[in-house]
N, C-alpha and C positions, 0 to 999 in steps of 0.2 A: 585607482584601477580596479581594484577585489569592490570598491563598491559599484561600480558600473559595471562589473558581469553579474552580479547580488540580483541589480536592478533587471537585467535578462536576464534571470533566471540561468544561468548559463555557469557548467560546472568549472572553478578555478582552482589550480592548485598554490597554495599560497607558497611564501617564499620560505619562509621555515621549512614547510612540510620538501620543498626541491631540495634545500640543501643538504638535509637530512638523508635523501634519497643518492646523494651525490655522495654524499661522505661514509653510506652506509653499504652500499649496491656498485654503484657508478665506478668511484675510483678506485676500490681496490681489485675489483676485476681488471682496468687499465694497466694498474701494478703489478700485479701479477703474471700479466699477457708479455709485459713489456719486461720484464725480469728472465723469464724462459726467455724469449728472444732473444735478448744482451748475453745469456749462456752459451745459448746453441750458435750464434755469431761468433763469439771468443773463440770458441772451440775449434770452428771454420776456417777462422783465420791463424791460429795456430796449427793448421794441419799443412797451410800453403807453402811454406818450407822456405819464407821470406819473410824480411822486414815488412810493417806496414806501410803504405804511401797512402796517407790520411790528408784532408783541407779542412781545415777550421776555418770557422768564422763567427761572428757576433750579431746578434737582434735586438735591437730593443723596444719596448712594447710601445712607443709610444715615439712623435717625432721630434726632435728638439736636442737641448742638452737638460731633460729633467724628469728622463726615463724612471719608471719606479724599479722595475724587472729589465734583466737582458740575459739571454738565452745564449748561451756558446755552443755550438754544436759541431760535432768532430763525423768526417763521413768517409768511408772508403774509396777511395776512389776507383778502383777495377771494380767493385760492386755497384757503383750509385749508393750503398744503405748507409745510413744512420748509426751509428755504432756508440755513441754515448751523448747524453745531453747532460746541459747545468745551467739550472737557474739562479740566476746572482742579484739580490736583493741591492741598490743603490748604498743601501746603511751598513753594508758588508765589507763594500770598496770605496777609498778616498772620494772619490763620486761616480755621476754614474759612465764620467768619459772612462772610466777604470775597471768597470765591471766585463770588457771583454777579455782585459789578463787576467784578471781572477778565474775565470769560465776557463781561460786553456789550462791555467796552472791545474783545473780542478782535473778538467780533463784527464790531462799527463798522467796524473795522479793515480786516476782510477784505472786507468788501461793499463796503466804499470803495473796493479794491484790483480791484473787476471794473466800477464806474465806475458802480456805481448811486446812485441819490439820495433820500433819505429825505425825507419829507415829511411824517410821522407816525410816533411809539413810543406802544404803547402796554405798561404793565407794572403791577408790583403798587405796592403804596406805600413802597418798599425805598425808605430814606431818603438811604440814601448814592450811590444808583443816582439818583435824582431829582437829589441834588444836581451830580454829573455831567452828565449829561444837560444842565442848564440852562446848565451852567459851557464844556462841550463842544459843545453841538449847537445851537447858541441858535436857527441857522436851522429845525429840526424843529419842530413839535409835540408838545407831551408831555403825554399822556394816562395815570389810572390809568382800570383793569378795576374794572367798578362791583362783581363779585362781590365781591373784595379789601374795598372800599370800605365795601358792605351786610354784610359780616362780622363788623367791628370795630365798625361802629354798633348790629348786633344783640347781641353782648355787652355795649354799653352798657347796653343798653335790659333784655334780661335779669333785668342784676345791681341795676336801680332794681326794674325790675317785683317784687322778691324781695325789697323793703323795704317796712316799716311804714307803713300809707296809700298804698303807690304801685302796687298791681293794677292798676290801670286800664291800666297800660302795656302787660300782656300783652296786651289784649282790640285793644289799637292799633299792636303791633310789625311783625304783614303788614302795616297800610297804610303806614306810612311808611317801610318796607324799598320796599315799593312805588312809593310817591311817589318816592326814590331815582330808583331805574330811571327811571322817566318824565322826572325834570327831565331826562338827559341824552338820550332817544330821541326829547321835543317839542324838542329844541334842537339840529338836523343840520349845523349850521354851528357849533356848540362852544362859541358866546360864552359866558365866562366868568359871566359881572354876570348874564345873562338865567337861566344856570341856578344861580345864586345867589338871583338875587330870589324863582325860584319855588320854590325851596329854602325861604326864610325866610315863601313864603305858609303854609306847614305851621304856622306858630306860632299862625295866625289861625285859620285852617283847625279845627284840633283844639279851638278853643273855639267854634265855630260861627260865625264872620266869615268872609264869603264874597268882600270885595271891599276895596278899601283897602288894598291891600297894599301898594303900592307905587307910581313913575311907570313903571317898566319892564316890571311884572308888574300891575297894577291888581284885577284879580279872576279868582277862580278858575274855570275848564274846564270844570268836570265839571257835569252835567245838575241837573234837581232830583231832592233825595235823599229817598228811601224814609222814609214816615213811619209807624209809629212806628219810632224807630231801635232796633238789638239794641244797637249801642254808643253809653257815653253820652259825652257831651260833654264836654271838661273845667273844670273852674272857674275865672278870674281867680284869683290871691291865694294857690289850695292849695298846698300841699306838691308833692304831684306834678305840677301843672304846672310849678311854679319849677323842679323839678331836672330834666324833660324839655328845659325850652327852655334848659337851661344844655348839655344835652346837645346839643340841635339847633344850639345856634349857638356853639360852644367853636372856639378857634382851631384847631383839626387841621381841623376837620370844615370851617371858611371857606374852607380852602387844597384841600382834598381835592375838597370839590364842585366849587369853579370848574375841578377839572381832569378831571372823569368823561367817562368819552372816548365818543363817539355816534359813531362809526365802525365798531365793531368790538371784540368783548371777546377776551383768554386763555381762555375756554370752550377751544377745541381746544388750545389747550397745553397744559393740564391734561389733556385726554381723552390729548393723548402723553405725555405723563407715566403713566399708567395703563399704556398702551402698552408700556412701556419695561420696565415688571418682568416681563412675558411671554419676557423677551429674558434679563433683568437683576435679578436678584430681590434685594431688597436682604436677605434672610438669609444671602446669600452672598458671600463677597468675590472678587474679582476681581483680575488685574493689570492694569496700565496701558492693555496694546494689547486684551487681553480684553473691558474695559470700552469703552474706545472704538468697536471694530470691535458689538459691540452692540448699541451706542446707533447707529451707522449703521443695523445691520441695521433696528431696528425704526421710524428715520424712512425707509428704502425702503420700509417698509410701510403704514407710514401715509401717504406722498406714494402710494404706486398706487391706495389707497382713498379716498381725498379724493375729494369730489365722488361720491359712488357713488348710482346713480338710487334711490328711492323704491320699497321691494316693493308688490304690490299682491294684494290676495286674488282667491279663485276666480271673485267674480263682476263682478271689473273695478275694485271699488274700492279708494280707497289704504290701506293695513294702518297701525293706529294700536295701538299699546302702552303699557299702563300700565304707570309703574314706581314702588319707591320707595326715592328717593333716600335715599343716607347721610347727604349735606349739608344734607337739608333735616327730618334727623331722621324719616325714616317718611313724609315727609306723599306721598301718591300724586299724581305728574303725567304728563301723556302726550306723546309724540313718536309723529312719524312712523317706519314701520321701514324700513329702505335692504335692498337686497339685501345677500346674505352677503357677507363679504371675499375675497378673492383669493389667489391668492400665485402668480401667472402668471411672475415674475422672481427 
């Protein structure tokens, strides 16, 4: 390459001389920036006169299981911001399926070390992370991100829907990813049993029992429904209902509900997670400080965008877009649009 720009004449800065530049200029300004901010956040949040309600979650730089770097990143959630990162080298942890505990333990670690206090995690349903957590934190609350949650339920449902006699699932896969969501957002206080019970009203529910549920949950919320129905009912006795409710009430799924967290999801983690290959692209490898100073850059970017007002069209009203999602397969939904980003620092 340095000798085809040589040959045009054409000025290059070699790689030495960047890195130099990087390691001289570059990142300790990064460190710096990002050190004041991790202050004046502590400070912030010790003034709120609460526990923190934090989502952790884990990256790793690369797709597979033979990640070199993985990123644990801990984010407020009433703020959107970023509040402490950790990069965890594979050679650190048993391998690199293990470097997202390492990343929360480091975490914990250091938040504890500026005298904050946790009152809520909330994360994916990393098993050996949970198990922590309960083992470590007994004081916290520990919630999973119902996305996480609605993920693994919806490949259940799928792969029935895609068996002999069991179509009917498709035609009922939104409502009960649906239902999901709801048990934990009518339940703002978290009780385990209340969004279990109306968890378990779903069984009743899909065969058309409306009441009887239970002593905690008795009957269902929802108004009277639309007659005639486009989806049918299901029947006592069939096939496809047996292996649905074997699916709606299987032990992961008893342990999992009682923990859907109604506080606050990993939505924005993930949105920095996207963030981050702007900085970080994982076709690329990196060294240690490279990677590091990166993954700062790009949560200073996503902490000055946090919170950014609502755009609004020409004739005063709030600008709405349609998109569609990868996650949801095509299907078109809409958000509000925020003004553009920033990059002021």
């Amino acid at each position: 390459m340095n000798r085809f720009f040589k040959y045009l004449q054409v000025p290059f800065v070699s790689k030495t001389a960047y890195e130099e530049h990087q390691n001289k200029f570059l990142f300790p300004v990064i460190d710096k920036k990002w050190q004041e901010e991790q202050e004046a956040m502590m400070e912030e949040l010790k003034t709120l006169g609460e526990g923190l309600h934090i989502g952790g979650d884990g990256r790793a730089d690369s797709p597979g299981h033979s990640a070199k770097y993985g990123t644990y990143t801990t984010m407020e959630l009433h703020l959107g911001k970023v509040i402490n990162l950790q990069l965890v080298q594979s050679n650190e942890a048993k391998n690199s399926n293990w470097m997202e505990l390492e990343g929360l333990k480091r975490s914990i670690d250091c938040l504890k070390s500026y005298g904050v206090e946790l009152d809520a995690i909330v994360t994916d349903r990393h098993r050996s992370v949970a198990k922590w957590i309960r083992e470590n934190l007994q004081e916290t609350k520990h919630y999973f991100d119902i996305w996480h949650v609605a993920k693994g339920l919806g490949k259940k449902l799928d792969k029935l829907g895609q068996t002999q006699d069991c179509a009917l699932v498709k035609e009922w896969k939104k409502s009960i990813i649906n239902h999901l969501y709801w048990c934990a957002a009518s339940t703002p206080d978290g009780n385990p049993e209340m969004m279990f019970a109306k968890w378990l009203s779903l069984c009743n529910h899909i065969l058309g029992v409306h009441d009887g549920h239970s002593d905690l949950f008795p009957k269902c919320e929802h108004g009277p429904l639309a007659a005639p129905r486009e989806k049918k009912w299901f029947k006592p006795g069939e096939k496809v209902t047996v292996e649905l409710e074997k699916i709606l009430t299987d032990t992961w799924r008893k342990k999992d509900v009682r923990q859907l967290s109604p506080l606050g999801q990993t939505s924005s983690l993930e949105g920095f997670h996207s963030t981050i290959l702007h900085f970080a692209p994982k076709h690329t490898s990196f060294q240690y400080k490279g990677m590091h100073y990166r993954v700062i850059l790009a949560a200073l970017h996503v902490n000055e965008n946090s919170g950014r007002e609502r755009a609004y069209e020409r004739s005063g009203e709030k600008q709405l877009t349609v998109y569609f999602s990868k996650a949801k397969k095509g299907e078109p939904s809409v958000r509000w649009e925020t003004v553009a980003s920033t990059y002021g620092e």
